[in-house]
C-alpha positions in Angstrom: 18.2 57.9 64.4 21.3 60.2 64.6 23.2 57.2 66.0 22.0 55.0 63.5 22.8 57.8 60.8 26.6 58.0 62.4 27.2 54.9 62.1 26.3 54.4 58.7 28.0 57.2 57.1 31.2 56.1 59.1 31.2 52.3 57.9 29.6 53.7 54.6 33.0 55.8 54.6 35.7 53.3 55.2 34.1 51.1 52.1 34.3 54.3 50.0 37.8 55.1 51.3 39.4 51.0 50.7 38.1 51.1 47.0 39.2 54.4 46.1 41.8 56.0 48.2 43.2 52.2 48.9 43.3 50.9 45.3 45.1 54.4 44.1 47.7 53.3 46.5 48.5 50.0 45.9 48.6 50.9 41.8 49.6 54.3 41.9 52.2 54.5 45.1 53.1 51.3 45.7 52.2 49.1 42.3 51.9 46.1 43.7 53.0 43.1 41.6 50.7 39.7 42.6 53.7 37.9 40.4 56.4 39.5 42.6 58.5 36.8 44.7 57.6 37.1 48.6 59.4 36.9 52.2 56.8 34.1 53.1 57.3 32.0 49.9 61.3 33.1 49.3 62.1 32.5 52.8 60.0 29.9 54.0 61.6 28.2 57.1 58.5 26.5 58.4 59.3 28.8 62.1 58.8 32.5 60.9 58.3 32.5 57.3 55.1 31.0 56.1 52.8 32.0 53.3 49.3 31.9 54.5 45.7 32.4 53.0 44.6 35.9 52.4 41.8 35.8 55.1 43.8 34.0 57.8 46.8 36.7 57.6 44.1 39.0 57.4 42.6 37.9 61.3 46.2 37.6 62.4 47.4 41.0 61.5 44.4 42.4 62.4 43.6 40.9 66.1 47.3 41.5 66.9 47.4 45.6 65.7 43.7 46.1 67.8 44.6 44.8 71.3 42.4 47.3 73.8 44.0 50.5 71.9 41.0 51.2 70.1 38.6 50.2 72.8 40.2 52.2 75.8 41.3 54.9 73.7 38.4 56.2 72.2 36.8 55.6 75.8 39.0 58.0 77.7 39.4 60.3 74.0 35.0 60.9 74.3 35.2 63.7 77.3 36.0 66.1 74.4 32.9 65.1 72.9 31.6 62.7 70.1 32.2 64.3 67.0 36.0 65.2 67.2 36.8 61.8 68.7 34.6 60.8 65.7 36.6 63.2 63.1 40.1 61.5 64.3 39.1 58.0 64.2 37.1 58.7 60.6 39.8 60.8 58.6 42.8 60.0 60.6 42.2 56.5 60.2 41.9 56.8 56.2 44.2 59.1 55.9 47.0 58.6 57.9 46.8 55.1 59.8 45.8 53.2 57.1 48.5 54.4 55.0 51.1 54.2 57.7 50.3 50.5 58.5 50.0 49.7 55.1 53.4 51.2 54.3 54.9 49.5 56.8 54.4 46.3 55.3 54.9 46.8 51.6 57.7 48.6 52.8 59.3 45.2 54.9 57.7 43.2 52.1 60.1 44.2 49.8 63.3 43.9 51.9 62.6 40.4 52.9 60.5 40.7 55.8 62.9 42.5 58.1 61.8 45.1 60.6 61.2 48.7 60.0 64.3 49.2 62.0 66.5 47.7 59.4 64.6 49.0 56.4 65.6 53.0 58.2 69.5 51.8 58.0 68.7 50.9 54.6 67.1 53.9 53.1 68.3 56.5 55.5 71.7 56.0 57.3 73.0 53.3 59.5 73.2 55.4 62.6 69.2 55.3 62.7 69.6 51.7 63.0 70.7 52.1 66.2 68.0 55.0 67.2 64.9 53.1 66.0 66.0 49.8 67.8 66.0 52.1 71.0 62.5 53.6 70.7 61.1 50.1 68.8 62.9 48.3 72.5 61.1 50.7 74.9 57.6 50.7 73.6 57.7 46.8 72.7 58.7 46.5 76.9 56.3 48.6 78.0 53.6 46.7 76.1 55.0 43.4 77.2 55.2 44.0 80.6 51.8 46.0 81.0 49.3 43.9 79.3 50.4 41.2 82.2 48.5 44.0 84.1 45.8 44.8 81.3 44.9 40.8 81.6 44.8 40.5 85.3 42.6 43.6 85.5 40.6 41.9 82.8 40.3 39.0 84.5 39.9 40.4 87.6 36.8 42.3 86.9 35.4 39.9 84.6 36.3 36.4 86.2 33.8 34.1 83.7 36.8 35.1 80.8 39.3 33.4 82.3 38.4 29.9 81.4 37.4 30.5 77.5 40.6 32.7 76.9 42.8 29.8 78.4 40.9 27.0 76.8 41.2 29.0 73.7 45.0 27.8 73.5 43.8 24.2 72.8 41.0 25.3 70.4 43.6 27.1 68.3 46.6 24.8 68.2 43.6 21.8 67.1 42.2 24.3 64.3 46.1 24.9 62.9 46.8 20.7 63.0 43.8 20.5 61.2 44.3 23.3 58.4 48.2 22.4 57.5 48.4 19.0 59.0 45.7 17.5 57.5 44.7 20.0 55.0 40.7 20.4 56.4 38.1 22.4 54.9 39.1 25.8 56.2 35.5 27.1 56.4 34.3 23.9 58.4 37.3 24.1 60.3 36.6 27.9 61.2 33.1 26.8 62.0 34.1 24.2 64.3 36.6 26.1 66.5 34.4 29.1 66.8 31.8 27.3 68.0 33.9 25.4 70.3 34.9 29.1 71.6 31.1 30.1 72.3 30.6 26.9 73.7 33.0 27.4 76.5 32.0 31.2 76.9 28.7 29.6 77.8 31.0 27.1 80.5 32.7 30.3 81.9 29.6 31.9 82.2 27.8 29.4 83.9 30.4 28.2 86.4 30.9 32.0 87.1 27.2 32.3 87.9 27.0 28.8 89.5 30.4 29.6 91.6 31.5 32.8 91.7 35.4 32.9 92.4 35.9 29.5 91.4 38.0 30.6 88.5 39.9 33.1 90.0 43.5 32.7 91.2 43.9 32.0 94.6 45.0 34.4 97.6 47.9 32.6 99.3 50.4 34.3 101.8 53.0 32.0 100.2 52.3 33.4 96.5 52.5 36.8 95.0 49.2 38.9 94.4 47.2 37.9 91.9 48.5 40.5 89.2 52.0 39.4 89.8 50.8 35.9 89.4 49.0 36.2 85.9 52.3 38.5 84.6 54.6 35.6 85.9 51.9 33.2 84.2 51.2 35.4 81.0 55.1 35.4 80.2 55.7 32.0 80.9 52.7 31.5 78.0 54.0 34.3 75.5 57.8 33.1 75.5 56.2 29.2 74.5 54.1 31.3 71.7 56.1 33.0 70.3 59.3 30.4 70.0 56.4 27.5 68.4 56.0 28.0 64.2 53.2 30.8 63.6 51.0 27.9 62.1 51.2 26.1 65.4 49.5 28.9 67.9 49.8 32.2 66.9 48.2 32.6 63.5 44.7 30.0 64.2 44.6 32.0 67.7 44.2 35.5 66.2 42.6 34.1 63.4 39.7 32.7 65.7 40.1 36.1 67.5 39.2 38.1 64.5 36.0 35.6 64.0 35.1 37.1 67.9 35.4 40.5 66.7 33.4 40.4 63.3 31.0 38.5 65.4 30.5 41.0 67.8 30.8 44.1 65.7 28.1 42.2 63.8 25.5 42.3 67.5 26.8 45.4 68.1 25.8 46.9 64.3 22.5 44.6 64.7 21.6 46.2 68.5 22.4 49.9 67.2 19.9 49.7 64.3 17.0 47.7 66.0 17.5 50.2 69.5 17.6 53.4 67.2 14.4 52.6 64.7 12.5 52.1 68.4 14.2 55.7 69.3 16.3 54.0 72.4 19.4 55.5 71.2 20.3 58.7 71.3 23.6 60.0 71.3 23.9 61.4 75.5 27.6 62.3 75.1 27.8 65.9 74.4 28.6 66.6 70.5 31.6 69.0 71.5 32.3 69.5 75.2 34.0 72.7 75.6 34.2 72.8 79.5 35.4 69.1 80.6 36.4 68.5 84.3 39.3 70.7 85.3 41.5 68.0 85.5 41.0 67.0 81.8 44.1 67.6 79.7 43.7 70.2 76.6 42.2 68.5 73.5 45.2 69.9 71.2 47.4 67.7 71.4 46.3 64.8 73.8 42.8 63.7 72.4 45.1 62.7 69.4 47.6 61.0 71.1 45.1 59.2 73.4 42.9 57.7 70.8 45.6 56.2 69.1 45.1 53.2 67.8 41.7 54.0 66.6 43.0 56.7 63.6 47.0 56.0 63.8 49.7 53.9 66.1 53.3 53.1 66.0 53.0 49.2 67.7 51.1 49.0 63.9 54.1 49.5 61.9 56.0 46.7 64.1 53.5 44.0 63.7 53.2 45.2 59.9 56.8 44.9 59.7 57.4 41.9 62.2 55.4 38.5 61.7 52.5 40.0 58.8 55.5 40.4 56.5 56.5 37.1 56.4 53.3 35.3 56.1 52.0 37.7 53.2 51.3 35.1 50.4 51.0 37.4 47.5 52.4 41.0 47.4 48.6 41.6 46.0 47.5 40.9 49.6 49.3 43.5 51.5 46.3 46.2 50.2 43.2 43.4 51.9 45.7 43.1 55.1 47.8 46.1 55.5 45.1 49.2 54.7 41.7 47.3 55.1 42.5 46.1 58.3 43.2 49.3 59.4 40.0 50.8 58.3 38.1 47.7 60.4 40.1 48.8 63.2 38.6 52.3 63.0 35.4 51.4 62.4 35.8 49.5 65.4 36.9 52.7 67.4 33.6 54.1 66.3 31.2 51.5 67.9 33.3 52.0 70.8 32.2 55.3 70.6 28.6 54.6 70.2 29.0 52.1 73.0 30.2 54.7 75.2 28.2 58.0 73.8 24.6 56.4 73.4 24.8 52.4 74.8 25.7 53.4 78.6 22.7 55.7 78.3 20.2 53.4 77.6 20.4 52.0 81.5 23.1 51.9 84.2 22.2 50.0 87.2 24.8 51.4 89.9 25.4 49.1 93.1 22.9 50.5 95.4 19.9 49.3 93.1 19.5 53.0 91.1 19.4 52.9 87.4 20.6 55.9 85.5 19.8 56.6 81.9 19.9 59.4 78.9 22.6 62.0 80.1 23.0 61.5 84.1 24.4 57.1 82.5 27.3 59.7 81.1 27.5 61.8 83.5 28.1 58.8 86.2 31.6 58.1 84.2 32.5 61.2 82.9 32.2 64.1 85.1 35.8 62.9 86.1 38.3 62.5 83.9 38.6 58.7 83.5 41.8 58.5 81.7 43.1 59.4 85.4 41.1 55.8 86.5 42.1 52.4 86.7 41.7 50.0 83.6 38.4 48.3 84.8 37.1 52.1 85.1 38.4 52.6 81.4 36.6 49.7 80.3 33.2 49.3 82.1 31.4 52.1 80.1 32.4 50.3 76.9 31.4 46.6 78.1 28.0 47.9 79.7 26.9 50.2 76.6 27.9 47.1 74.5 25.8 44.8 76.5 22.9 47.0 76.2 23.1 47.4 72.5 23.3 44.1 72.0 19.8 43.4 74.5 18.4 45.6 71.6 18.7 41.9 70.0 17.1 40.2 73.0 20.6 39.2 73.7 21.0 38.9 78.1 23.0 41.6 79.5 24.7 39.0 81.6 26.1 37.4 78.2 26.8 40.4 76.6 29.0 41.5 79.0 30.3 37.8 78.9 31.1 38.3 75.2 32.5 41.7 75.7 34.8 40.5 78.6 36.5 37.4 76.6 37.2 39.4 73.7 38.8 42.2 75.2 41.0 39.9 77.5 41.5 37.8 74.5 42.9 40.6 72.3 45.0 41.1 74.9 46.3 38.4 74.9 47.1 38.5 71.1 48.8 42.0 71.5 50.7 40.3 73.9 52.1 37.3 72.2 52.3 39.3 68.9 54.8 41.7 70.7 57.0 39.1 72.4 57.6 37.6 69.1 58.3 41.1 67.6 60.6 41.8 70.3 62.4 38.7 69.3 63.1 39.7 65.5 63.9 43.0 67.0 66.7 41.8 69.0 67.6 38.9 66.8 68.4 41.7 63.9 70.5 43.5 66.4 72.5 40.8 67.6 73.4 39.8 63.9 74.5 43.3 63.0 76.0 43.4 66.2 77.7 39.7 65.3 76.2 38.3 68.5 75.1 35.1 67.5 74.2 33.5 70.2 71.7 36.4 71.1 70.6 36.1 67.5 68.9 32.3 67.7 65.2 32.4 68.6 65.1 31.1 72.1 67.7 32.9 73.6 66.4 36.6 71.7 62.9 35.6 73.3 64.2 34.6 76.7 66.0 38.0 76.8 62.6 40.0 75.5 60.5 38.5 78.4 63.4 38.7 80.9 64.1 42.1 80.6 59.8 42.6 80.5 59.3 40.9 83.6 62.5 43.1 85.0 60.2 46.1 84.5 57.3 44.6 85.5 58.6 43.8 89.1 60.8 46.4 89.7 58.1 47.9 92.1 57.2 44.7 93.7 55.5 41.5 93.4 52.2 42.7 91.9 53.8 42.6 88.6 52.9 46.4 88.0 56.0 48.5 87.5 55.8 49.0 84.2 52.9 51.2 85.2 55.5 54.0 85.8 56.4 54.2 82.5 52.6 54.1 81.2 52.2 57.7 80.9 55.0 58.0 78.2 53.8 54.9 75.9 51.2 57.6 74.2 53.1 59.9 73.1 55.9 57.2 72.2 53.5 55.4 70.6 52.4 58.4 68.1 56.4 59.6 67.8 56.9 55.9 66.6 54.4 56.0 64.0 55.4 59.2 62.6 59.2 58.1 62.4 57.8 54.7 60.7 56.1 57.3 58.1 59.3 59.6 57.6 61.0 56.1 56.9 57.9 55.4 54.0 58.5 58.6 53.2 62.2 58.6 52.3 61.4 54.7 51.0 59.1 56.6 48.4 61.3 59.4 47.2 63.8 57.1 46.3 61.2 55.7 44.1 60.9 59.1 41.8 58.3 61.2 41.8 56.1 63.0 44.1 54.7 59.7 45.7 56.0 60.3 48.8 53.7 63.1 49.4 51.4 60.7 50.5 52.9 59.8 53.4 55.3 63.2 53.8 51.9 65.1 55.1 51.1 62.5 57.9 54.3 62.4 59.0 54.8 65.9 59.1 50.9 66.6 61.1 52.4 63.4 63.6 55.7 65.0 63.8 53.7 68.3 65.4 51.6 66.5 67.4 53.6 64.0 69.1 56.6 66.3 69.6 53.5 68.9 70.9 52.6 66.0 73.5 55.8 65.2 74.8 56.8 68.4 75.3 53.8 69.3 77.6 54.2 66.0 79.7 58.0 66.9 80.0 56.7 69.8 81.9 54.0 67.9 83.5 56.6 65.2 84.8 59.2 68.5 85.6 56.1 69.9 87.5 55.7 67.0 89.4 59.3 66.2 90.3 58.7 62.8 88.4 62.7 62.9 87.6 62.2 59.5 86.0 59.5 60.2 83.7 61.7 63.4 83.3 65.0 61.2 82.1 63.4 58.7 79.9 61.2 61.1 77.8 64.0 63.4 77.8 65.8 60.3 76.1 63.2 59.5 73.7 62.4 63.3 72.7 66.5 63.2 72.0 66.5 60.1 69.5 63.5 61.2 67.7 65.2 64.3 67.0 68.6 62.9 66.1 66.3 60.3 63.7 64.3 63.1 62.5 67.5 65.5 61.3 68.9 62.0 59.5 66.4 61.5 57.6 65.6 65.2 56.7 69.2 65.2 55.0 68.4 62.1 53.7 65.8 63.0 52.2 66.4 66.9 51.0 70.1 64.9 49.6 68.3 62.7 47.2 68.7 63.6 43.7 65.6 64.8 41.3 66.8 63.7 37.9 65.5 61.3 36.4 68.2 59.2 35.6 69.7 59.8 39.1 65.9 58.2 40.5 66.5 55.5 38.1 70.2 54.7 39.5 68.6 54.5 43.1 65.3 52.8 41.7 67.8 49.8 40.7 69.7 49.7 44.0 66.5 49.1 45.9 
């Protein structure tokens, strides 16, 4: 029943926290106006710039912020124990990531859509421009060219997802025709097309079983491994994606996506209520864990930079400020989109955690025939320390516990971990084309301030985004995995991004009058610790470890963070407290 109990008072929380803490927000801090004029509807270009329904936005944005963060990260983040990797993902998440993502997009609502880099030359200096663009550049690459990997591993370990995440494509693209072509009934269109997705997760399951390998990419001496195949593969896909109009692919996609997730949130909520009122649930993971494997980092700072996306990420603030921005139909919306599908995200993060504290220890059949359960399940994964382990070793506590939830519903294992494996590869897939298209506005903004136009048009600033991706991706070889060398620093970039998208809010909010921006001063200032706190230790560990690479680039992104960090600290301490000096700078913005 403690699981049960957890899980309530968790989800019972994030309702509590979107119709209090959220709705002070949008009237008190932000004061959303549904009458104000929009990017989506002020803009609209048919490409980039369309105003969509409230609860299609709402799947888009929230399929492309989730990706595996808050499914890998609260796997790893559980070695410290349950209830802090619970406290982060519960108050952080309310607090601080919700607040930060929904920011973000009021934020680049309000100055036309444009990125979060533009809105810091805006409200802080130009120079920062030029800073952000820098960090923004490096983290969107390094997500670009390792969720080729993330895939491949994906479908590598769970080869019956390849054919429904592929035949997805066609599933989307029919349900966007449908809805703006031909105006359909949105609820019987949704109905169709997920149904059509289940139907050929039952296909891939079956030919799998039926098959096994047939779906798989073959091994050819002539061809590169199969990694380097599916990155060559995945960024032929993402630069068509993200060039065609958002009604075309991307939005129906996620939006189809987000129907995946709420449906299996909804077994996994069903399998952890029936398994704990029979007393097949309890919680194995140790509550606190105060003497994890020696090789286990410190919990102060890492288990907050690991976790991530689960309480508070950076990549948030891009998509919030890249394609959610300009499809926002009503400023009204931005509260339902930007903060609520946050709080989904961390409620997400904590059936993770209940997948992977009290699921995996309700059976684990290992490959000689022995089934583990109770503590020695846990034990099997974490008596290492798995954020040291490959992807598939990241993920396999999560799918199995999931799948063994969800037989509380006399669901099969087999399908469960179907279900499991197609929505995590497809999420992947969502981060991925999400952040090509981001990288595109990214350097299409450049290139016009930098009166480049012929990097500025939308083919030629995606061609460059998954050029200079699939550069890093092969720079070790054909396997497509180099941008694993520069994995170790996306954490701690990740955090430092969000916290610079915060002092950006912040400074946004001061100009406004008041003490509003207090709201969004404190996160920044407890991510500022943190972060810096993080990337200071790995600078040593990457020193320690004659990693001069590692070394240079963090070096390099500790440096602009800094330099930002001064800017908009005179910015902000600059800014005038008189009234009718607030109301001079309330006019010019």
């Amino acid at each position: 029943m403690d699981t049960l109990l957890l899980m309530l008072v968790c989800g019972g929380g994030y309702l509590v926290a979107y119709y209090t803490y959220g709705r002070f927000l949008a009237k008190k801090i932000f004061k959303l106006n549904k009458d104000a004029r929009v990017p989506s509807v002020e803009l609209r270009d048919g490409i980039d710039y369309v105003p969509a329904r409230k609860g299609i936005i709402f799947g888009h944005h929230f399929t492309s912020i989730a990706g595996t963060g808050p499914i890998v990260g609260p796997a790893i983040g559980i070695i410290w124990g349950w209830l802090p990797a619970i406290l982060w993902v519960t108050f952080g998440c309310i607090l601080m990531g919700a607040v930060h993502d929904f920011g973000a997009l009021v934020v680049s609502m309000r100055n036309q859509g444009k990125s979060i880099s533009e809105a810091a030359a805006k409200y802080i200096n130009v120079r920062v421009r030029f800073i952000f663009f820098a960090i923004v550049f490096l983290s969107l690459l390094i997500v670009i060219a390792i969720f080729g990997v993330v895939i491949a591993a994906v479908f590598t370990r769970f080869p019956e997802s390849i054919l429904p995440v592929w035949l997805e494509i066609p599933i989307a693209i029919a349900l966007g025709w449908a809805v703006y072509k031909k105006s359909a009934n949105v609820i019987l269109s949704t109905i169709v097309a997920v149904a059509a997705m289940y139907l050929t997760v039952g296909l891939g399951a079956y030919i799998e079983s039926v098959r096994p390998g047939l779906l798989a990419l073959p091994e050819c001496s002539w061809l590169p491994p199969a990694t380097g195949l599916w990155v060559i593969i995945l960024l032929i896909y993402a630069w068509v994606a993200s060039t065609l109009p958002v009604t075309t692919l991307l939005q129906p996609r996620d939006y189809i996506n987000a129907w995946q997730l709420f449906i299996a949130m909804a077994l996994l909520v069903g399998g952890t209520v029936a398994a704990s009122l029979r007393g097949n649930l309890p919680l194995a993971a140790p509550c606190i864990n105060p003497l994890p494997p020696t090789n286990v980092p410190p919990i102060w700072p890492f288990m907050f930079v690991i976790i991530a996306c689960g309480a508070i990420s950076g990549f948030h603030s891009l998509v919030a400020s890249g394609t959610s921005a300009k499809q926002v139909a009503k400023e009204s919306d931005s509260l339902f989109v930007g903060y609520g599908s946050m709080l989904l995200e961390g409620f997400l993060a904590v059936l993770v955690i209940i997948c992977v504290a009290a699921g995996v220890a309700m059976a684990l059949k290992l490959e000689n025939g022995t089934i583990l359960t109770g503590k020695a399940a846990w034990q099997h994964y974490y008596s290492t320390w798995i954020g040291a382990k490959g992807l598939s070793d990241k993920i396999a506590p999560v799918v199995i516990g999931a799948a063994n939830i969800m037989g509380a519903l006399g669901l099969p294992k087999v399908v469960g971990i179907t279900l499991m494996g197609v929505f995590i590869a497809s999420f992947a897939g969502t981060t991925l084309d999400t952040s090509v298209r981001i990288q595109r506005y990214v350097i299409s903004e450049l290139a016009t301030d930098l009166r480049i136009p012929h990097l500025a048009n939308r083919w030629a600033a995606t061609t460059f985004a998954v050029l200079t991706a699939a550069g890093l991706a092969f720079a070790t070889g054909a396997s497509g995995r180099g941008a694993m060398i520069l994995w170790p620093l996306f954490g701690s970039s990740n955090q430092l991004l969000a916290a610079l998208a915060l002092l950006v809010i912040t400074i946004y909010l001061k100009r406004k009058g008041g003490l509003k921006f207090v709201v969004t001063a404190v996160p920044c200032l407890i991510m500022l610790v943190i972060t810096n706190w993080a990337m200071v230790k790995n600078e040593m560990n990457f020193i320690a470890d004659k990693n001069w690479l590692l070394v240079t680039i963090g070096a390099g992104i500790f440096a602009l963070a800094l330099w930002m960090t001064v800017e908009a600290l005179i910015a902000f301490f600059s800014l005038p407290y008189s009234s009718a000096s607030q109301q001079k700078i309330q006019e010019s913005i």
